[in-house]
C-alpha positions as CSV (number, residue, x, y, z in Angstrom):
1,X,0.0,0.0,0.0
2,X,1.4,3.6,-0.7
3,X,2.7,5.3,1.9
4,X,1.9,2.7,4.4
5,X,5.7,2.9,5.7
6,X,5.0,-0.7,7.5
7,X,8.1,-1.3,9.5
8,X,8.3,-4.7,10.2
9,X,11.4,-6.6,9.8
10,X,11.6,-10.2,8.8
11,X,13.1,-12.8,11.1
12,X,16.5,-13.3,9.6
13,X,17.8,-14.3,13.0
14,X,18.1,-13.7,16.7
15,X,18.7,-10.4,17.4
16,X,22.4,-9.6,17.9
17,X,23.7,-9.0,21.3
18,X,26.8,-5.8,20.9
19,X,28.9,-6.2,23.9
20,X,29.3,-3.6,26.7
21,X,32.4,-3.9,27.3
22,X,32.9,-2.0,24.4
23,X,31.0,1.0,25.3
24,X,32.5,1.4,29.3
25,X,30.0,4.6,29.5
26,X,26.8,2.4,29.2
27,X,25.2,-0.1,31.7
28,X,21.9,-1.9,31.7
29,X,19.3,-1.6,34.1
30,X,16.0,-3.5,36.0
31,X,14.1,-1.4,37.6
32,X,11.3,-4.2,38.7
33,X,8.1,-4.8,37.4
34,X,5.7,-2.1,36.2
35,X,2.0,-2.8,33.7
36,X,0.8,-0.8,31.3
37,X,-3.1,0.0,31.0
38,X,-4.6,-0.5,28.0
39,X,-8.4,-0.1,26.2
40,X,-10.5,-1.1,23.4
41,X,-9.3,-4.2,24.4
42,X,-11.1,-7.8,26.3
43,X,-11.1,-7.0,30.0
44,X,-8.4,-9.8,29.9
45,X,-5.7,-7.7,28.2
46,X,-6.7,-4.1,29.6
47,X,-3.4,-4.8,31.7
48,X,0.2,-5.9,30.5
49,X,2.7,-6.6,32.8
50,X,6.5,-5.6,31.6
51,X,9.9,-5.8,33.3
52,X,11.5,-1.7,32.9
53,X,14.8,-2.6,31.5
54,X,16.6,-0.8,29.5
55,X,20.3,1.0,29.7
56,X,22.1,4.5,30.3
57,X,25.0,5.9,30.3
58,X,26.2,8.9,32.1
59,X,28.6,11.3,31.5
60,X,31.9,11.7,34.5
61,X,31.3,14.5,36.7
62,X,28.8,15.5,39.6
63,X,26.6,18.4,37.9
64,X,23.5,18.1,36.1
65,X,23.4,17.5,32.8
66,X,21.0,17.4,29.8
67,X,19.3,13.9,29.1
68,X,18.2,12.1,25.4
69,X,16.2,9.6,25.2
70,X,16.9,6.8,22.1
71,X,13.8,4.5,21.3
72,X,14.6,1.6,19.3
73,X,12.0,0.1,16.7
74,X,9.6,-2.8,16.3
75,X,12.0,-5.7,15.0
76,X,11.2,-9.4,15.0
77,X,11.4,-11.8,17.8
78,X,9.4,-13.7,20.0
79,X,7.4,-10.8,21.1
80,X,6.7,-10.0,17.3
81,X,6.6,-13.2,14.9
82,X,4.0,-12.0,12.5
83,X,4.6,-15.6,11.2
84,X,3.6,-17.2,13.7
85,X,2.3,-16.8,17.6
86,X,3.9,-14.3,19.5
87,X,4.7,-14.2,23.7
88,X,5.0,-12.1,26.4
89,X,6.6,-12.8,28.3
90,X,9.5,-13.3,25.8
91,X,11.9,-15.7,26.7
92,X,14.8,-14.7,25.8
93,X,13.9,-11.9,25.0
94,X,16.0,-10.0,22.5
95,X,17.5,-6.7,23.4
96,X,16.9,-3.9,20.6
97,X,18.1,-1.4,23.3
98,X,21.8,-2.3,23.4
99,X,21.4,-1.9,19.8
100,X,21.9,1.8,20.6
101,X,25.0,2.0,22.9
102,X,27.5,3.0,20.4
103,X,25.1,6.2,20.1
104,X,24.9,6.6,23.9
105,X,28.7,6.3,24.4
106,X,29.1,9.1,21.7
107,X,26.4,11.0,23.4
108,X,28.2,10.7,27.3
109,X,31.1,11.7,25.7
110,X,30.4,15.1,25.0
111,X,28.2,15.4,28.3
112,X,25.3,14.4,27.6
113,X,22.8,11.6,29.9
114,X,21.4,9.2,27.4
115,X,18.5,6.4,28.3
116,X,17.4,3.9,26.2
117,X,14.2,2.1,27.3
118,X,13.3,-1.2,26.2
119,X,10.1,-0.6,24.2
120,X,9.6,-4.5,22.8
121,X,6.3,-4.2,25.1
122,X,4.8,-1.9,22.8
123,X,5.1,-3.9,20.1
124,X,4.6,-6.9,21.2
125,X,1.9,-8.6,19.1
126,X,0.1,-10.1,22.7
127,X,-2.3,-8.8,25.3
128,X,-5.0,-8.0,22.6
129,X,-2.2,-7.0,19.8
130,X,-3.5,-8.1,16.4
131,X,-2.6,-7.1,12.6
132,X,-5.6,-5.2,13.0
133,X,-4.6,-2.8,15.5
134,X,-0.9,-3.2,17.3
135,X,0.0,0.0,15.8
136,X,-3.1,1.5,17.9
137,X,-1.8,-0.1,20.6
138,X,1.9,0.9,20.3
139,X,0.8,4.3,20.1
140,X,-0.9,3.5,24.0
141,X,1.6,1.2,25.0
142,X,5.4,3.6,23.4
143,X,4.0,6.6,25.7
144,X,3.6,4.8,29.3
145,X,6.8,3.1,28.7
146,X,8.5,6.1,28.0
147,X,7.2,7.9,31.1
148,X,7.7,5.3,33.4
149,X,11.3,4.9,32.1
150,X,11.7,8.8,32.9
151,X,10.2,9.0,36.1
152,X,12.4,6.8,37.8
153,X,15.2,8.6,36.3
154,X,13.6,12.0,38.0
155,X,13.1,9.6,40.9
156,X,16.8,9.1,40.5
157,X,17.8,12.3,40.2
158,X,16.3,13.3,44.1
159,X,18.3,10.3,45.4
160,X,16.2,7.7,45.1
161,X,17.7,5.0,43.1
162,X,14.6,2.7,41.8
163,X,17.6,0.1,40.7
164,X,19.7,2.1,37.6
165,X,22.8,1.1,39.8
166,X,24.6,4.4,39.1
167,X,24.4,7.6,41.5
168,X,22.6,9.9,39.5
169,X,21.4,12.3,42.6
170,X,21.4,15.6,40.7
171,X,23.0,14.6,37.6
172,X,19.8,15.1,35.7
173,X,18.7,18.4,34.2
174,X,14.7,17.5,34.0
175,X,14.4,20.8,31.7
176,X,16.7,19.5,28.8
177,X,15.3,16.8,27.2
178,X,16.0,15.3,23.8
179,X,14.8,12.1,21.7
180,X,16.3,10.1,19.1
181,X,13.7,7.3,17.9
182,X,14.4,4.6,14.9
183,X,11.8,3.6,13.0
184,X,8.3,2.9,14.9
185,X,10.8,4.4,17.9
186,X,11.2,7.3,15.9
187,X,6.6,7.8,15.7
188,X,6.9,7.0,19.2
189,X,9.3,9.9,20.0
190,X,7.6,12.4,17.3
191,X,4.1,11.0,19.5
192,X,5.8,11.3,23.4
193,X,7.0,14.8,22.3
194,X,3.5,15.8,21.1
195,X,1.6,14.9,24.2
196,X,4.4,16.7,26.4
197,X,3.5,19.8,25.2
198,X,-0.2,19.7,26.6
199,X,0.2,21.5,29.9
200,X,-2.3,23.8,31.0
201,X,-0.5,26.0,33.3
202,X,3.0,27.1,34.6
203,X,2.9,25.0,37.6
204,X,1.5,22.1,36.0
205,X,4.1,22.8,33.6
206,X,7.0,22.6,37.1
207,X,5.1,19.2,38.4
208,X,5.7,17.4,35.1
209,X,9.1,18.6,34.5
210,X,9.9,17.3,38.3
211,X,8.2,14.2,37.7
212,X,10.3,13.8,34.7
213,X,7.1,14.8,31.8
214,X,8.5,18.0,30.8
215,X,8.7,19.3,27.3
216,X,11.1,17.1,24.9
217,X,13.6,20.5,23.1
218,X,14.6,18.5,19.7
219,X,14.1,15.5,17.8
220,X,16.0,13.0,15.7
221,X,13.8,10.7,14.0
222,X,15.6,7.9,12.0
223,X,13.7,6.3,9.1
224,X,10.6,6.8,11.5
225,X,6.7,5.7,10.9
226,X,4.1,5.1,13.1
227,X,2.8,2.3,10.6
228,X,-0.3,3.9,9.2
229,X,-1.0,5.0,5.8
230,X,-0.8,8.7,5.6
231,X,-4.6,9.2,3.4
232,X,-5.5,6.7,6.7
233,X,-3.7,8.3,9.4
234,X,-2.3,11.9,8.1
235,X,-2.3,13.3,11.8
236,X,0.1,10.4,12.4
237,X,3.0,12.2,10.7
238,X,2.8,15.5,12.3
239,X,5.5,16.7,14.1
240,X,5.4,19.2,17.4
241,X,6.8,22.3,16.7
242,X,10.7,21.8,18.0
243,X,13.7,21.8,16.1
244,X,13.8,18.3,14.2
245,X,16.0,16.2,11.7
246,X,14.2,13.7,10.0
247,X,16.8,10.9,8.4
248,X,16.0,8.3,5.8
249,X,17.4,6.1,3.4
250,X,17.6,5.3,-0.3
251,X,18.4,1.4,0.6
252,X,15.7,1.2,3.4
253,X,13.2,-2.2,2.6
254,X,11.2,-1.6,5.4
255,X,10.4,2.4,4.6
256,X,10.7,1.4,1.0
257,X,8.4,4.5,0.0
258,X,9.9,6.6,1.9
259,X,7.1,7.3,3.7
260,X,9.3,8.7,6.4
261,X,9.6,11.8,5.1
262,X,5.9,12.7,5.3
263,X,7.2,14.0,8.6
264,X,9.0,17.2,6.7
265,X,6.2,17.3,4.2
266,X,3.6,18.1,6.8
267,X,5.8,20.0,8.9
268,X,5.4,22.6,5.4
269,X,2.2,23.2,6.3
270,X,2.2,24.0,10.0
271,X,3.2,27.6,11.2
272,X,6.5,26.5,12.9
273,X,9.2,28.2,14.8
274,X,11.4,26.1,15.0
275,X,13.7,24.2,12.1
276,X,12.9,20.9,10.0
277,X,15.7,19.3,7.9
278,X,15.1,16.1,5.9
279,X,17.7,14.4,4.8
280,X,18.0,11.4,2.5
281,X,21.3,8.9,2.5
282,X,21.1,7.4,-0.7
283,X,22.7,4.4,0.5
284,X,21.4,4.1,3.9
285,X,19.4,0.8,5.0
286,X,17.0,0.5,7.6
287,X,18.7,-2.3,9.8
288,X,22.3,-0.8,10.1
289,X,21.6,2.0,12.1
290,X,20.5,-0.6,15.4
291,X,23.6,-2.7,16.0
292,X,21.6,-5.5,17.2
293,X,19.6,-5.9,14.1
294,X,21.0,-8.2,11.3
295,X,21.6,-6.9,7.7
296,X,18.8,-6.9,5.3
297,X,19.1,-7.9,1.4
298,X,17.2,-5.1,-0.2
299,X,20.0,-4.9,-2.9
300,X,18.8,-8.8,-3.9
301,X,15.3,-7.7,-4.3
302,X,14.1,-6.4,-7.9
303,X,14.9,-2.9,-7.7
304,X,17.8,-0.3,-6.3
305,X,19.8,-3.5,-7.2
306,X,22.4,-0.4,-9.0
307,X,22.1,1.6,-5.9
308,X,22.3,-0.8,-2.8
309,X,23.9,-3.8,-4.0
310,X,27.2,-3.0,-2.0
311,X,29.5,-5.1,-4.8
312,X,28.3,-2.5,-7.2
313,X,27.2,1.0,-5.6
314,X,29.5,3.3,-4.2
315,X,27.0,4.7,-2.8
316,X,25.6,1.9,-0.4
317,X,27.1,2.5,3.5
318,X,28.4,0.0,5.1
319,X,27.0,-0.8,9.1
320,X,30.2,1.2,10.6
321,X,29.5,4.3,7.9
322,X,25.7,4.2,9.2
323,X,26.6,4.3,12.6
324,X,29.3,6.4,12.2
325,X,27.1,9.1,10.8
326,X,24.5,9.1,13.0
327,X,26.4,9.4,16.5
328,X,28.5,12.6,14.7
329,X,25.1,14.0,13.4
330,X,23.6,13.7,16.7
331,X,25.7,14.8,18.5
332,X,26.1,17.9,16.1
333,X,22.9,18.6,16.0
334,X,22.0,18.9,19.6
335,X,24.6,20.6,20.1
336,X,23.8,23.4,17.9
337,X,20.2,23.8,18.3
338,X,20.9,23.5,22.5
339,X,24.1,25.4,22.6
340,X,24.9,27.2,19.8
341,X,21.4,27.8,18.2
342,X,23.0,31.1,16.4
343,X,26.4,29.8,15.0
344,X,26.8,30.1,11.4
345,X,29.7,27.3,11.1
346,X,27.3,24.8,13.6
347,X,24.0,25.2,11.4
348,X,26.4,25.1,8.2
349,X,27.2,21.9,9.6
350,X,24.2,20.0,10.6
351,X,22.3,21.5,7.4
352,X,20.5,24.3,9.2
353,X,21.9,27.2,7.4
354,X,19.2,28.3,5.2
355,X,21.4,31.2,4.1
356,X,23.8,28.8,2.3
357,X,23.5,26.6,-0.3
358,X,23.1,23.1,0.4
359,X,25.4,20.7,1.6
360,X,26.5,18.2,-1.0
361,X,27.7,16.2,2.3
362,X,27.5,15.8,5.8
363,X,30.4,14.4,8.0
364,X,31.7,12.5,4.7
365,X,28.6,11.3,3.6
366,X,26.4,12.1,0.4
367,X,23.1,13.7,1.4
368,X,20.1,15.4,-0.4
369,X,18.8,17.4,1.9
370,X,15.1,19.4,2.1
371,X,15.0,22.4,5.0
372,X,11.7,23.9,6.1
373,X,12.5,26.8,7.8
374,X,10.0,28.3,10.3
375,X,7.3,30.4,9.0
376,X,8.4,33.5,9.5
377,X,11.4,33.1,7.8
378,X,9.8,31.7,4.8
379,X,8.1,33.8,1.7
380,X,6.7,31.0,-0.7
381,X,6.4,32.3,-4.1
382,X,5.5,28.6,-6.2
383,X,4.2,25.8,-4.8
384,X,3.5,22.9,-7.5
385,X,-0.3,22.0,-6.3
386,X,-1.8,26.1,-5.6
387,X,1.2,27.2,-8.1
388,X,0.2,31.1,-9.3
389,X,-0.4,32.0,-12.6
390,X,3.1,31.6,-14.4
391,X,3.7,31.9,-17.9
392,X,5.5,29.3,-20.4
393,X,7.3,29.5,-23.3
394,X,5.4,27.8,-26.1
395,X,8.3,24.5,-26.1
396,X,8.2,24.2,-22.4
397,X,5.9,21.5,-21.5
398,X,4.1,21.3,-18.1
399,X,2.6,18.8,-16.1
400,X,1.2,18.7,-12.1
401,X,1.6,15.3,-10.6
402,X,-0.6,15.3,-7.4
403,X,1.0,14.1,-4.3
404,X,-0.3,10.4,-3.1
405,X,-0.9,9.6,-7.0
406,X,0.7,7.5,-9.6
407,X,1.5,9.9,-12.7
408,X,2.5,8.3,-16.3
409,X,5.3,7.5,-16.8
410,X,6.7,8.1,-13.7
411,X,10.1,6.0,-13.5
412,X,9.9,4.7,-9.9
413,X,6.6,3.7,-8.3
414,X,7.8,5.5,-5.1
415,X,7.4,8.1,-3.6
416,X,4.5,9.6,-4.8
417,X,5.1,12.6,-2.9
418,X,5.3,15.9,-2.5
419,X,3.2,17.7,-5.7
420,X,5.1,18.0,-8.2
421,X,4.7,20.4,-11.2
422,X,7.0,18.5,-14.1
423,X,8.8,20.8,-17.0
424,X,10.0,19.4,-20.1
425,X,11.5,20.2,-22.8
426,X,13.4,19.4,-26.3
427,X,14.7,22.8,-28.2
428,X,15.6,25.7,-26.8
429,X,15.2,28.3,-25.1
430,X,12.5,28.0,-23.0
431,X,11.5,29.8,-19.6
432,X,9.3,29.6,-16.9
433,X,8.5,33.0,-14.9
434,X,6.7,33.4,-12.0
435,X,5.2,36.8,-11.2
436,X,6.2,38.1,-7.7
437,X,4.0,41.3,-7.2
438,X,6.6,43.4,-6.3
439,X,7.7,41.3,-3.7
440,X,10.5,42.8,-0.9
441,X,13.3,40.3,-0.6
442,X,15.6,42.4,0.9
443,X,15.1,40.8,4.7
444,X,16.0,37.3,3.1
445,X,18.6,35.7,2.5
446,X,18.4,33.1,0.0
447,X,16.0,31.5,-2.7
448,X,15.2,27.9,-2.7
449,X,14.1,25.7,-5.2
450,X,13.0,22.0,-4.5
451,X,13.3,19.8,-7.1
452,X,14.5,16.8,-8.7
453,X,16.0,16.0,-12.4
454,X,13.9,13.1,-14.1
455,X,16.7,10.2,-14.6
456,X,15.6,10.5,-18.1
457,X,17.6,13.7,-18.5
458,X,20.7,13.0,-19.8
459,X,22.6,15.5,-17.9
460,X,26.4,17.1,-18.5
461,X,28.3,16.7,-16.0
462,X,29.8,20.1,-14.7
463,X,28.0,22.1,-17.2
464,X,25.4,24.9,-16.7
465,X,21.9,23.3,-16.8
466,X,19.4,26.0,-17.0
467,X,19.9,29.6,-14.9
468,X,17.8,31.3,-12.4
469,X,16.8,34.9,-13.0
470,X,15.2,37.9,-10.6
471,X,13.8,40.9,-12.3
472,X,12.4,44.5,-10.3
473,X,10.5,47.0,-11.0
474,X,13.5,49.2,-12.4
475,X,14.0,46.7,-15.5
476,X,17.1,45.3,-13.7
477,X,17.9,41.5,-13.9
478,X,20.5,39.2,-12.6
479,X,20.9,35.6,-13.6
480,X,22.7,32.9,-11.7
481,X,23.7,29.7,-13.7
482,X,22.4,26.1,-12.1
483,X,25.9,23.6,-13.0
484,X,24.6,20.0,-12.8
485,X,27.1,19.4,-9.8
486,X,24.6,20.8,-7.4
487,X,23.1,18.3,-4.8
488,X,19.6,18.7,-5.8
489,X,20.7,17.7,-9.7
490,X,22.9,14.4,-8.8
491,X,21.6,11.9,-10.6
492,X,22.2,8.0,-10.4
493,X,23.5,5.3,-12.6
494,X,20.4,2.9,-14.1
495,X,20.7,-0.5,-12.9
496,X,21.5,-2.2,-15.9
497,X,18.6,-5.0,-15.2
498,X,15.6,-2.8,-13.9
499,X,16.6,0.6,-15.3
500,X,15.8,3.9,-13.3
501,X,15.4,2.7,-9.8
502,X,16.9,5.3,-7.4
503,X,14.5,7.5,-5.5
504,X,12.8,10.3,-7.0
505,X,12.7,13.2,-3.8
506,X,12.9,16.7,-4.5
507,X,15.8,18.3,-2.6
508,X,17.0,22.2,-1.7
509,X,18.8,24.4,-4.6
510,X,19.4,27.5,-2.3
511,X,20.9,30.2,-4.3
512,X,22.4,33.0,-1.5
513,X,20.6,36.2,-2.9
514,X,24.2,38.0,-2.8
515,X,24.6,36.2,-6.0
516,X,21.9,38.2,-7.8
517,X,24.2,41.2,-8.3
518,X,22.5,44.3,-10.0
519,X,18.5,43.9,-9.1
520,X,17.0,45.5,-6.7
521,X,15.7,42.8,-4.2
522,X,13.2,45.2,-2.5
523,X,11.2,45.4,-5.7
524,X,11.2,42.6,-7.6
525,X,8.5,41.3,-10.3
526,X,9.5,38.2,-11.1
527,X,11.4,34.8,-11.1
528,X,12.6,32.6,-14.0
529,X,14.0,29.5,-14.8
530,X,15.5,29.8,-17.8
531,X,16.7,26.7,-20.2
532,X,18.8,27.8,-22.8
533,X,21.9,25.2,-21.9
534,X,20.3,21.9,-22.5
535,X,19.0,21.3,-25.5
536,X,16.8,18.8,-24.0
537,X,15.6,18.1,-20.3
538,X,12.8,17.5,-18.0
539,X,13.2,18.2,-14.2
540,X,10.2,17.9,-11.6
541,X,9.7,21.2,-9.6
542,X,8.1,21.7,-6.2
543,X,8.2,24.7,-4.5
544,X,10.4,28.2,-5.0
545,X,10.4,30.0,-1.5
546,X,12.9,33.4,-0.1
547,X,14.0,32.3,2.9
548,X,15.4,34.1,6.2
549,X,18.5,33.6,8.1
């Protein structure tokens, strides 16, 4: 089904186990026996017991210090068999959580308090958990784990050690709290984060902080879904309004659509004030981000064969590479939108500078990345589905492809998303414009353009591809040529057996509007996309927005 983002991992083994003595920063925990309430359920199953296990790792030092919280995903075992029955109690039972410690060493390393509950309750296909509706019971199930796991860590933090077996009395700064989630972890953070902001008053507001149930300050979501169809469930992939990275990958099998990054799509339409980025790892998998999951074979399967088969691909990441990347983007990331939230360098770094172009990498790896900055700092011009009324030349071709819908001749079944208004073209020149109403660009400081080149362009490497041009009221222009090296023009090589198979996401061209020398940017009329390099072409466009710094 499209878009249903169903992450549900085959059995290709037990679980692995990493070792802790390779991460002397993290321990496991048992903190006893808790239950979880649950409804729309028999009277049977409106109760599920759970052992709170789980581990953490703390920084050296005797000061409080900022906590994040990692959720691992739903991943097969004897708590999940959708091949067969399931049990809870789950014996053994496999420990997804350790999966994470290289990501909480890296994290206590630089300071911060990292937990990672065991969340294998919540997805435990028992206690009333059918196909039908274990993802409505996740959703229950994710958020009273969560809490219970973070109130004995406030409990903790008073001096009251519920069984962590580390002293953490007032190591724990209950006001700083982060979440990085994987897969159906990653809906349960984005869900946890949503129903921490509900708090009526300022000292309701104190009571849950103390009790460990404050506000969560950032997010990183990693190839993360809830499991529901977004025309089923669209309030499933919103996102609160905090500064967020949303990660996926080209090479995932379980997020095959990519439904993952609905989350930045409808974060586009909310009134935010704080940052999204979306970023895309071409060669990123699903299963090597958890160390204690083992490797998929989505390069064997009948498509991305070019792109993931790692005997062929240069692009496909190896599990160190995955790891790798995520611990240094983590750690970057919190770090600047906690403690450097205004450094030009730091939000150059994690992708967050919307006054630069767009990184062609981050820490050494290949992204395509999509920024939605917050409202205010945003000024869309063209948006593919209410697009104004723009004007063609007569040999420039246009097409809208509605998000959610299968277009002709699109050359991937997947994604289907966001709207898409398609150009093409075979002689030249040809232009778009796009009237701007004498629009004052002066406070921004760049102009973005999402899109994506249709594989079928035949694109020059290094050459000018088409130019974007700014005109004012004056009769002043300034053009600025688009080389196909840009990020958001990479293309991939066809796998020679299935053809054009590598995803089709529209990504950030941000042009810094110092580069438009000679117009007058507080009264402009119009943009345009001018082809009068390529003699041929046909690129899919999305949105044109100014945006702040």
């Amino acid at each position: 089904m499209l878009g249903s983002g169903l992450a549900i991992s085959p059995p290709f083994g037990a679980a692995l186990i990493p070792d802790l003595a390779d991460f002397p920063l993290v321990k496991s925990y048992d903190l006893g026996m808790a239950s979880l309430t649950q409804t729309d359920v028999d009277t049977a199953f409106e109760t599920m017991p759970l052992a709170l296990t789980g581990a953490i790792a703390l920084p050296p030092g005797n000061f409080p210090v900022p906590w994040i919280v990692i959720l691992h995903g739903r991943h097969a075992g004897c708590h999940f068999n959708p091949d067969a029955t399931s049990q809870w109690p789950c014996d053994p039972e496999p420990r997804f959580d350790l999966g994470f410690a290289y990501l909480a060493q890296a994290l206590a390393e630089v300071g911060y308090g990292v937990i990672i509950p065991n969340l294998n309750a919540a997805f435990s296909e028992t206690y009333g958990a059918t196909a039908d509706n274990r993802n409505e019971l996740a959703d229950q199930r994710s958020g009273q784990i969560i809490d219970a796991h973070l109130n004995r860590l406030a409990q903790a933090d008073r001096g009251d050690d519920p069984g962590f077996g580390l002293s953490l009395t007032g190591r724990i700064d209950l006001t700083r709290l982060a979440m990085v989630g994987h897969s159906m972890g990653g809906g349960a953070a984005t869900l946890s984060a949503i129903q921490r902001l509900h708090i009526n008053s300022a000292a309701s507001l104190q009571a849950k902080i103390a009790g460990g149930l404050g506000p969560i300050a950032a997010l990183v979501l990693v190839s993360p879904t809830r499991s529901y169809a977004i025309a089923q469930r669209p309030d499933a992939y919103q996102l609160p309004d905090v500064p967020t990275a949303v990660i996926a990958g080209g090479c995932d099998r379980d997020i095959f659509d990519l439904s993952s990054l609905y989350y930045v799509e409808t974060a586009r339409q909310q009134l935010r004030t704080s940052p999204v980025l979306g970023i895309l790892l071409p060669g990123a998998n699903h299963h090597y981000f958890s160390a204690a999951v083992e490797e998929d074979d989505y390069y064997r399967q009948p498509n991305n064969g070019q792109l993931c088969n790692p005997q062929r691909s240069r692009d496909r990441l190896s599990r160190v590479a995955q790891e790798n990347f995520l611990a240094q983007y983590t750690t970057a990331f919190l770090q600047t939108v906690w403690a450097t939230p205004g450094d030009d360098l730091a939000l150059a770094q994690v992708g967050l500078a919307a006054h630069r172009a767009a990184s062609a990498e981050i820490f050494g790896q290949s992204v395509l990345t999509t920024l939605v900055a917050p409202a205010a700092q945003r000024h869309t011009v063209f948006h593919a589905k209410a697009a104004p009324v723009v004007t063609l030349t007569a040999g420039l071709e246009a097409k809208f492809c509605q998000a959610l819908t299968a277009c002709d001749g699109s050359p991937r079944p997947y994604p289907h998303f966001p709207d898409l208004l398609t150009l093409e073209w075979s002689a030249i020149p040809q232009q778009l414009q796009v009237p701007l109403e004498n629009t004052n660009a002066s406070d921004f400081a760049s102009l973005e353009l999402r899109l994506v080149p249709d594989p079928s362009w035949p694109v020059a490497q290094g050459r000018p591809v088409f130019a974007v041009v700014l005109h004012d009221q004056q009769g002043g222009a300034a053009r600025v040529e688009i080389p196909s090296m840009v990020p958001a023009l990479r293309q991939f090589e066809p796998d020679p057996t299935h053809g054009h198979t590598a995803p089709l996401y529209p990504s950030s061209l941000r042009i810094p509007l110092g580069q438009f020398a000679g117009v007058d940017l507080a009264a402009l009329t119009s943009v345009e996309l001018v082809f009068d390099q390529a003699t041929q072409g046909k690129l899919h466009l999305a949105s044109i927005e100014f945006l702040g710094r």
